[in-house]
C-alpha positions in Angstrom: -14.0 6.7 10.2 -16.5 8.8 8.7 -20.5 8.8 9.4 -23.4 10.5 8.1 -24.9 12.5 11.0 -27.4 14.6 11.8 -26.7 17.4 14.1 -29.4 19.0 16.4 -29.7 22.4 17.6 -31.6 22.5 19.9 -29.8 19.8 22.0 -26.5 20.3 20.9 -25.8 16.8 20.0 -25.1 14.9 16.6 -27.0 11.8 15.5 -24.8 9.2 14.0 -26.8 7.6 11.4 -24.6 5.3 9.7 -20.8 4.5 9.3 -19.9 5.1 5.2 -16.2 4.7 5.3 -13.0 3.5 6.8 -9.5 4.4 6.6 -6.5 4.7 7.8 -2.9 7.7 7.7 -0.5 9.1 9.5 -1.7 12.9 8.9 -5.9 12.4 9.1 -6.7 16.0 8.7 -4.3 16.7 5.9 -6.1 12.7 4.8 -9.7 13.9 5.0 -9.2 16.9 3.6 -7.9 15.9 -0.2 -9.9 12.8 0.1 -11.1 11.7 -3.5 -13.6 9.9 -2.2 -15.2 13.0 -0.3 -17.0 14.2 -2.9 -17.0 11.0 -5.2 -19.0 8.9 -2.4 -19.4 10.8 1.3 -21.2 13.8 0.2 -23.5 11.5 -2.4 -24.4 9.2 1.1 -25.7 12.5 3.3 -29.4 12.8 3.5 -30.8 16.2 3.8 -30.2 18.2 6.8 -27.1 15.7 7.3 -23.5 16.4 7.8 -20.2 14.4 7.2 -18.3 13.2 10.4 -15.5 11.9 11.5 -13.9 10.1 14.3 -10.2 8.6 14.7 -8.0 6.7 17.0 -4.2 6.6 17.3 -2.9 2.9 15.7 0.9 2.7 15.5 2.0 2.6 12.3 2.9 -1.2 11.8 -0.7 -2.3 13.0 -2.5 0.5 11.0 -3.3 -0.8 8.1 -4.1 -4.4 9.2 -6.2 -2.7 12.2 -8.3 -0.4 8.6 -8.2 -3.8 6.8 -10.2 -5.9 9.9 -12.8 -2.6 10.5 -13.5 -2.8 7.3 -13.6 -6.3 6.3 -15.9 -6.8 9.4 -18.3 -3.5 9.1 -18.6 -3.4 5.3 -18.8 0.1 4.7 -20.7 1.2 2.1 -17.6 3.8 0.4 -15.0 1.4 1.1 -13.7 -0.6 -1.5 -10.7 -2.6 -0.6 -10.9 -5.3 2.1 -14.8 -5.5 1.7 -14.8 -9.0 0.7 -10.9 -10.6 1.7 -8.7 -9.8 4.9 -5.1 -10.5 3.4 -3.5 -10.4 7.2 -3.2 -13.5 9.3 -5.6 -13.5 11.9 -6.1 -10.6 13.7 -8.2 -9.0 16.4 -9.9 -5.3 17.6 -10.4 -4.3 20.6 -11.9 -0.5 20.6 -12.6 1.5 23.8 -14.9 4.1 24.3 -18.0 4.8 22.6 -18.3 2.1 19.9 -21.7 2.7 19.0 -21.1 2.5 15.0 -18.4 -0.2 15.3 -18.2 -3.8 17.5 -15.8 -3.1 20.3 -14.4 -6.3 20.5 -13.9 -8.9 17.3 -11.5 -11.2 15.3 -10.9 -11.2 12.0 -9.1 -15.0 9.9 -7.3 -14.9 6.8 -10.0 -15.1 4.1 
């Protein structure tokens, strides 16, 4: 997942002001990295003073994509394209632990 943040000094803490993008791979640093959409949409969605980042969780790989398809069929992020508006999968459901503060922890997604 990637956010727009805002990270504070004098605290030591980063702001999360908004989620702008979901996806999903094997390798998420090689991923982020190369990501066409890191300068095409990410950087064009930071405000000023605001930083790009990221946050992942380990999804074997049969349940990976549908898990990407539901997170972003359900949050709607704005640099996502695919899955926005139709969940392909037969119903499926999320259940994130943790700090979910940007995402619902707990949700079900139906066939659209």
């Amino acid at each position: 997942m990637v956010y727009c943040c805002k990270y504070n000094s004098t605290e030591k803490n980063i702001s999360i002001r908004k989620l702008i993008y979901i996806g999903e791979s094997g390798k998420v640093k090689d991923r982020i990295s190369g990501h066409r959409k890191k300068d095409e949409c990410w950087n064009g969605k930071l405000q000023s003073g605001e930083v790009l980042c990221y946050s992942f969780a380990p999804i074997a790989s049969p349940d990976r994509e549908m898990a990407e398809a539901a997170l972003i069929f359900k949050h709607k992020p704005e640099c996502n394209d695919e899955y926005v508006d139709n969940f392909p999968f037969d119903q499926t459901t999320v259940n994130s632990k943790g700090r979910c503060n940007s995402i619902s922890s707990s949700f079900t997604v139906n066939k659209t």
